[in-house]
Structure formats: C-alpha cells, structure tokens
C-alpha positions as a Markdown table, in Angstrom:
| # | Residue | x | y | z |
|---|---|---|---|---|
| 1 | Unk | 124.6 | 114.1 | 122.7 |
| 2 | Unk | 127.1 | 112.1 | 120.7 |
| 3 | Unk | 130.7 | 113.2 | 120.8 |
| 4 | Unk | 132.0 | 112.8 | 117.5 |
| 5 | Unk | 135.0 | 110.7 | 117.0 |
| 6 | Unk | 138.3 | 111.1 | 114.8 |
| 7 | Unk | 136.8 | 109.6 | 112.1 |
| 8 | Unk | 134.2 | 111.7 | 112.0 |
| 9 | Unk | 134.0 | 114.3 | 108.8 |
| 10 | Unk | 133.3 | 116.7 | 111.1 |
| 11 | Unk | 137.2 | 116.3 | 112.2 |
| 12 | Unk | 138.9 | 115.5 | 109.7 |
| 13 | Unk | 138.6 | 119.5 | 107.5 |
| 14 | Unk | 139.8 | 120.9 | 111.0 |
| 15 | Unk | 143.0 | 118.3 | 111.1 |
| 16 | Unk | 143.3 | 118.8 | 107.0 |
| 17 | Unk | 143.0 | 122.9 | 107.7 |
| 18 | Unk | 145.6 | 123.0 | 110.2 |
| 19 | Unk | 148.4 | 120.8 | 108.6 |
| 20 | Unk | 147.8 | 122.9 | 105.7 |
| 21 | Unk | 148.2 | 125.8 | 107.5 |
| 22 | Unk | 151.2 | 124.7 | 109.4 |
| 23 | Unk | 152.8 | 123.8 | 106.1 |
| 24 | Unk | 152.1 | 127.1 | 104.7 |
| 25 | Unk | 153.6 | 129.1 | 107.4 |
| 26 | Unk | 156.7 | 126.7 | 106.4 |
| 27 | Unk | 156.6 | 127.4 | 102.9 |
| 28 | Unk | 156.5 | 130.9 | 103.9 |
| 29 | Unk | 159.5 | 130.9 | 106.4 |
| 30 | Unk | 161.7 | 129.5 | 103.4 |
| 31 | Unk | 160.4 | 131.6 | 101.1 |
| 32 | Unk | 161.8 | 134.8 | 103.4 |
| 33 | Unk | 164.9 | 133.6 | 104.1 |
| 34 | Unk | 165.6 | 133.0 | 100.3 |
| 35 | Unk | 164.4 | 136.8 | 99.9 |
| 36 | Unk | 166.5 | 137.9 | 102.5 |
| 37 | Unk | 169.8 | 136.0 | 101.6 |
| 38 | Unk | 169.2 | 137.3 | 98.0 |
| 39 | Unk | 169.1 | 141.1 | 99.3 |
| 40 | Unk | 172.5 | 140.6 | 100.5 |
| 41 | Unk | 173.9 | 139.1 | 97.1 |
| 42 | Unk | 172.4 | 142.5 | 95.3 |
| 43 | Unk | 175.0 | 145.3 | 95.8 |
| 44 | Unk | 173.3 | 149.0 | 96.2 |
| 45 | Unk | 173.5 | 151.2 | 93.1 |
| 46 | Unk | 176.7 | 153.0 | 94.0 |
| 47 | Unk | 175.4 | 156.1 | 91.7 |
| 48 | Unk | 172.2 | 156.2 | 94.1 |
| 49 | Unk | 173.8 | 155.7 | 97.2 |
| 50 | Unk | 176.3 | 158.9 | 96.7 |
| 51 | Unk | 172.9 | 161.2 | 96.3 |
| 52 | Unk | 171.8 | 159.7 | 99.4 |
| 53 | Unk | 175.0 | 160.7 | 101.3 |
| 54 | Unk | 174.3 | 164.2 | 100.1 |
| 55 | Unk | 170.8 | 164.0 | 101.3 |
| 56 | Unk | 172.0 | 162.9 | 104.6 |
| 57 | Unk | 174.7 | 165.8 | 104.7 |
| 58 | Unk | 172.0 | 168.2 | 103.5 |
| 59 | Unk | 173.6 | 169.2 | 100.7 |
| 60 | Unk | 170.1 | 169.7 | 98.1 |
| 61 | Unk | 171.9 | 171.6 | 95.6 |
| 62 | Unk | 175.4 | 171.1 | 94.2 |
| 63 | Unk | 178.3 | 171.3 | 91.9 |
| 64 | Unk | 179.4 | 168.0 | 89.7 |
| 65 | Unk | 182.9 | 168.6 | 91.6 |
| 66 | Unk | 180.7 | 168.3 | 94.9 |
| 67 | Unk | 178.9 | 165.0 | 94.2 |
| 68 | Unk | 182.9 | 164.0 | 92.6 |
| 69 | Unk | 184.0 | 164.5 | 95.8 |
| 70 | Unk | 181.6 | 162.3 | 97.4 |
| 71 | Unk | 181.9 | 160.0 | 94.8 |
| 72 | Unk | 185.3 | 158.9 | 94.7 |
| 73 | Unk | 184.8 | 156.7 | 97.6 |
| 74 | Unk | 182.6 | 154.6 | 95.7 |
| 75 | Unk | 185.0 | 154.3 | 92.4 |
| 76 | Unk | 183.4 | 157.3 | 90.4 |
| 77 | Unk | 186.2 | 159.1 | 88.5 |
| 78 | Unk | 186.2 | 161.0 | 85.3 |
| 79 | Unk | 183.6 | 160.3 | 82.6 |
| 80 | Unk | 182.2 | 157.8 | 85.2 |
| 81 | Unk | 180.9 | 160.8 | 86.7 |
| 82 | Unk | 179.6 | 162.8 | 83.8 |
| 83 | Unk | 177.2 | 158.9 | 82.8 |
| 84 | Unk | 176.1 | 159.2 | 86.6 |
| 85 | Unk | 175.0 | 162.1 | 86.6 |
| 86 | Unk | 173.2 | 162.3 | 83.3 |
| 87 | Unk | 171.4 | 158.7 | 84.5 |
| 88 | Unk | 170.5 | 160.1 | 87.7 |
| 89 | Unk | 168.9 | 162.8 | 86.3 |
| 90 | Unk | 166.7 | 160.9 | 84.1 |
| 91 | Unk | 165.9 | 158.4 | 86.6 |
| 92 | Unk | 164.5 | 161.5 | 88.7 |
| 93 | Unk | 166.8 | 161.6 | 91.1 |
| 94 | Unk | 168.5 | 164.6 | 90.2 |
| 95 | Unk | 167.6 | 168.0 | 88.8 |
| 96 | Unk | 169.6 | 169.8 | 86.9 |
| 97 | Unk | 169.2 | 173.6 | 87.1 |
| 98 | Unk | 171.2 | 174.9 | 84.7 |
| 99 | Unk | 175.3 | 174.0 | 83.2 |
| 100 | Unk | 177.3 | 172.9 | 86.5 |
| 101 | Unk | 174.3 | 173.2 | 88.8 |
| 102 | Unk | 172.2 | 170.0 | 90.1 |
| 103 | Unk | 169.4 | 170.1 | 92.8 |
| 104 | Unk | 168.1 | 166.4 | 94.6 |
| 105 | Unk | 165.0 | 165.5 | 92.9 |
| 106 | Unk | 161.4 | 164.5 | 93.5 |
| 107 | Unk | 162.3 | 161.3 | 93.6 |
| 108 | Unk | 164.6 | 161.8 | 97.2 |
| 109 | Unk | 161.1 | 161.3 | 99.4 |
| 110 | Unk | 160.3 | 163.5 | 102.2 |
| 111 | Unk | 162.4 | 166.3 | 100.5 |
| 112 | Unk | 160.9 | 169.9 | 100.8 |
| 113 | Unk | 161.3 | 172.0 | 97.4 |
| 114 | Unk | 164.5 | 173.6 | 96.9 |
| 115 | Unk | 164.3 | 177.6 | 98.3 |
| 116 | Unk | 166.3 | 179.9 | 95.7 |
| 117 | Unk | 168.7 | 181.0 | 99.0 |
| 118 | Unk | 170.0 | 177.1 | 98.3 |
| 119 | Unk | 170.2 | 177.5 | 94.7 |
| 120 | Unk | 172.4 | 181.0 | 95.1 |
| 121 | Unk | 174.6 | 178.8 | 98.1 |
| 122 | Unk | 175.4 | 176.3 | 95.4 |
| 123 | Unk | 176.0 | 179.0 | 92.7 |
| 124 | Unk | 178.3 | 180.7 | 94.8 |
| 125 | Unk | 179.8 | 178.1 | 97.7 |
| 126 | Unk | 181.4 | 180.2 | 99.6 |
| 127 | Unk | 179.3 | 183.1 | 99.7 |
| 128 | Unk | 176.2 | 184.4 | 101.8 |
| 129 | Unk | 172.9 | 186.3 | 101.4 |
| 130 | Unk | 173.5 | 189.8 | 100.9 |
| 131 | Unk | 172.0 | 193.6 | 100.2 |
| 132 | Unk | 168.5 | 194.2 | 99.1 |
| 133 | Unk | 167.8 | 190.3 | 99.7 |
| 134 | Unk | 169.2 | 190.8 | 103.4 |
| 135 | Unk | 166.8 | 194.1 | 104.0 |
| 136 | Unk | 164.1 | 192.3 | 103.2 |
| 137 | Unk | 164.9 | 189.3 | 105.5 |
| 138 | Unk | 166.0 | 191.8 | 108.3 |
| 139 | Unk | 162.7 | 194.0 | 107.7 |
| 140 | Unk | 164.8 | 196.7 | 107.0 |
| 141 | Unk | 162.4 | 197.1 | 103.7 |
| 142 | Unk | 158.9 | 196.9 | 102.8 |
| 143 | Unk | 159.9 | 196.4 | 98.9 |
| 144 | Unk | 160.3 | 192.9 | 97.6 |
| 145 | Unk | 163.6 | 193.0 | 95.7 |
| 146 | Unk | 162.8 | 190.6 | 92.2 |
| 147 | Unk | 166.4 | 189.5 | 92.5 |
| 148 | Unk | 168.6 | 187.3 | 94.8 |
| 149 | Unk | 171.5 | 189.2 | 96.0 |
| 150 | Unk | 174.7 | 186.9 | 97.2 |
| 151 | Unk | 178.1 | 188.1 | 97.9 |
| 152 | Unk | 180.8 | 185.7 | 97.4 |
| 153 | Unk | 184.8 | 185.9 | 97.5 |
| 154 | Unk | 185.2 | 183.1 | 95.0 |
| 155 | Unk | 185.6 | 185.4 | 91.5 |
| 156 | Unk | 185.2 | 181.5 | 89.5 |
| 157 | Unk | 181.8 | 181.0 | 90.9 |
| 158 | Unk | 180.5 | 184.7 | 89.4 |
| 159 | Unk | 178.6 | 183.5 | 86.2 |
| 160 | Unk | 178.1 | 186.2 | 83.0 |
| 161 | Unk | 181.0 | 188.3 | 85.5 |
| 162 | Unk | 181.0 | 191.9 | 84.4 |
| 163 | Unk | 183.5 | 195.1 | 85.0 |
| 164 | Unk | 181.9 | 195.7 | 88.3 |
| 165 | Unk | 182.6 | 192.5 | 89.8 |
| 166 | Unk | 179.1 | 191.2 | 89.7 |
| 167 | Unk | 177.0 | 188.7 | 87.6 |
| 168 | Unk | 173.2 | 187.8 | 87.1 |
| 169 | Unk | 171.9 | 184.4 | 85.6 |
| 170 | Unk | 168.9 | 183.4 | 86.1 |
| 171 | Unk | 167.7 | 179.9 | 86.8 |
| 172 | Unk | 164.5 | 178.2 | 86.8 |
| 173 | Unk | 162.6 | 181.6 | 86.2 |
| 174 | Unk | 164.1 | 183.4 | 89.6 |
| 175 | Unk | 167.3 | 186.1 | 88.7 |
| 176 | Unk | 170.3 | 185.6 | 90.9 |
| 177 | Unk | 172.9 | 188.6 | 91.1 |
| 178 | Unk | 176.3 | 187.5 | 92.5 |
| 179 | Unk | 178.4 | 190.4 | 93.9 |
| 180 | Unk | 182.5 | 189.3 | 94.1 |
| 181 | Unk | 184.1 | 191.2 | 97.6 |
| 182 | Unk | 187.5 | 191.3 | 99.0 |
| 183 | Unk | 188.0 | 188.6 | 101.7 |
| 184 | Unk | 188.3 | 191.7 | 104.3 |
| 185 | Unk | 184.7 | 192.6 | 103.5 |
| 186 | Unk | 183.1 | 189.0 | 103.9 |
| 187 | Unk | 182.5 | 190.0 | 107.2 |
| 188 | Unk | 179.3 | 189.7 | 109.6 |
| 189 | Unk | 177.4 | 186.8 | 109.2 |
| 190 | Unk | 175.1 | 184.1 | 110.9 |
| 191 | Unk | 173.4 | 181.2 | 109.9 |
| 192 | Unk | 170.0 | 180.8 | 109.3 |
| 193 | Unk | 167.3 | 178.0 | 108.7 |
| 194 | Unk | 165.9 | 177.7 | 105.6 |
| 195 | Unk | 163.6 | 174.3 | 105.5 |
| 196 | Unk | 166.7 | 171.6 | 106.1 |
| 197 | Unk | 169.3 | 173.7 | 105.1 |
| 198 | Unk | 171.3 | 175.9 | 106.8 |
| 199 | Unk | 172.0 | 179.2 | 105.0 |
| 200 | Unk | 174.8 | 182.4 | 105.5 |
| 201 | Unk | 173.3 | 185.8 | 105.6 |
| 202 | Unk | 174.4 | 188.8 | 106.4 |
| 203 | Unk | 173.7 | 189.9 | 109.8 |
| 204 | Unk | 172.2 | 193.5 | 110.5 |
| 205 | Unk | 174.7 | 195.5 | 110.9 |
| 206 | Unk | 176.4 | 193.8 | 108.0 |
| 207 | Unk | 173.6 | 194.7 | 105.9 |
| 208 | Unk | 173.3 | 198.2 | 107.0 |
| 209 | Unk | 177.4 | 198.8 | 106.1 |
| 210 | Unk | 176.6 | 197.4 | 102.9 |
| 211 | Unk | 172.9 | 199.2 | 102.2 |
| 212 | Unk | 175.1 | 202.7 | 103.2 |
| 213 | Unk | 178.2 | 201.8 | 101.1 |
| 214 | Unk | 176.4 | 200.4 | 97.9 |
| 215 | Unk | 173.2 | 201.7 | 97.9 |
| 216 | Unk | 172.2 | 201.0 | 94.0 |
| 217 | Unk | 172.6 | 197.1 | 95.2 |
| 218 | Unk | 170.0 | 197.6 | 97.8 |
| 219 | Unk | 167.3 | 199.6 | 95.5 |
| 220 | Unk | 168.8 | 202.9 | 97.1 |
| 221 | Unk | 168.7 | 205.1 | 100.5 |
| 222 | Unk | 165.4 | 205.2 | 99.9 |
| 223 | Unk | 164.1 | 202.0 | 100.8 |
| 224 | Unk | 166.1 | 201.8 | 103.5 |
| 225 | Unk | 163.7 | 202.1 | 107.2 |
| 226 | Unk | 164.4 | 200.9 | 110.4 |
| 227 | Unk | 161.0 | 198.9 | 111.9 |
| 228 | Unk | 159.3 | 200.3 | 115.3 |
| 229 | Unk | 161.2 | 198.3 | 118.5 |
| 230 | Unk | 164.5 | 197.7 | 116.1 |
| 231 | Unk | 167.3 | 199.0 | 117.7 |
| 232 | Unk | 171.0 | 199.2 | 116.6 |
C-alpha cells in the first residue's frame, strides 16, 4: 500500500483542522482573560450585597433600621436607604410584609420560606415565643392556637398597643399578638431551630408560670394537659 505523502489531500484537512483548532483555543484564552479582567472593573451592587450580608448572618426578616445598620458600611445613609429598599423590593430581592417589616425574597436562592415564629422575631426583636403558642410547641395542648403569641420587653415594638400591654396585627394572613412584660419576667428561655433560623421560646416551666398566671393568653386552664412520660 501507498503511504500517502504531505501533499496528499488526504493531509492536508487534518493539518488545516488542527491549526484551526489551535487558533481557536487561542482566540478563546483571550477572550477569558478579557472577561475576567472586565469582572474586576464592575463593582458589586452595594444595595445587593448588604441583603447578602443578612443572608449570611441569617437575619430573613428585618427592620429598615436593621438593614441601616448593615448598610452604613457600604455608604447607605438617609433617603439612600428608603430608594434601596423600595428597589430591592421590586427587583425581588426583598419582601415587604407590612410598614417597617421586610423578609429576603425568592430571589435570595436556596432560601426556605419565611416561618411566622421569624416574622413575630422581627416584629418584636427582642422578644420570644410565648403562652398558647409555647403549649402547643411543648405539647402541653392538643388545641392549635390561630394566633402567634410573643412576649417582648421592648413597649416600641408592640404595634396597635392597647391598655393591657398587648397588641395584634396581622401580617400576610397569620395574626400575631405581642404581650409587653417587665424585664424581671423575661425569664426562661432557650433557643430553638426553626429552618435556618434560630428562634427564643419559652422553656417549659416558663410556659407553665405563664399558662397559670395568665390563663386567658393561653386559651384557659382548660387546655392546659401534661403528655404521658412528661415530667416537671
């Protein structure tokens, strides 16, 4: 058999196809360094980078003075804050639950949906799962209470606050009851999981004080049981 030589057409495609290809791989290097070094000329969106701070600090559901707080590092003061907030909430990053109240949006990936003991943490701040929503965490209930109790020492964060030192709002269909105590009676709590959030609750002897001593808060004696194998 004939070997064929390099002038043979049956060569010259293979030595055309790999110069091509060896140019292309060039053309391609280039190109991704000219991507990469125009990355680094593009500064971040400073607006977007705050809510992904608050992501990373697990904070889903906040105040405007929260995300102020985290935004003064990045310039945000003011007005400035008000815009970026508004923009971020159209742009999907942000919800906003009602006047003062902001959740991270759909558009913050890998995000599980906001439980309502987060919403009632960012109403209140300093405050903590409390009386017939407690029970029914601590099975010391078999009723489902249609409202989220919280108990707070910060009288500011009560919304609608009435005589008794307690206020209900309700936000995105769910009714949230906020209960202002003395400092001396925020006593007894832990911390518990709640998807990526950790949340304060109080504990179960914390929950019984409160059942005995404000019954009508816990839908009455009544509904107060003690589960088989519980033990105080």
């Amino acid at each position: 058999m004939l070997r064929p030589s390099l002038e043979s057409p049956l060569v010259k495609p293979v030595a055309y196809l790999s110069m091509s290809y060896d140019i292309s791989i060039k053309k391609l290097h280039f190109i991704t360094i000219i991507v990469r070094m125009s990355r680094k000329n593009i500064p971040e969106n400073p607006a977007s980078t705050v809510v992904k701070e608050l992501a990373e600090a697990r904070i889903r559901v906040f105040s405007p003075e929260t995300f102020r707080n985290h935004a003064k590092k990045f310039g945000f003061e003011g007005a400035s804050t008000a815009n970026a907030l508004s923009r971020l909430t159209k742009q999907g990053w942000l919800i906003r639950l009602r006047k003062g109240l902001y959740a991270l949006g759909p558009s913050m990936t890998g995000q599980t949906p906001i439980h309502e003991f987060e919403i009632a943490m960012g109403v209140a701040q300093e405050g903590a799962i409390a009386y017939w929503t407690a029970l029914h965490f601590h099975e010391l209930t078999d009723q489902i209470p249609k409202i989220i109790y919280t108990m707070t020492t910060q009288a500011g964060k009560v919304p609608h606050r009435h005589k008794g030192n307690y206020g209900t709002c309700e936000i995105e269909g769910v009714r949230y009851r906020f209960v202002l105590v003395n400092p001396e009676n925020f006593f007894g709590l832990e911390k518990i999981w709640v998807g990526e959030t950790r949340i304060a609750i109080t504990d179960l002897e914390k929950t019984l004080i409160d059942a005995l001593g404000k019954p009508h808060l816990c839908g009455g004696i009544g509904q107060l049981l003690l589960p088989k194998g519980r033990s105080l």
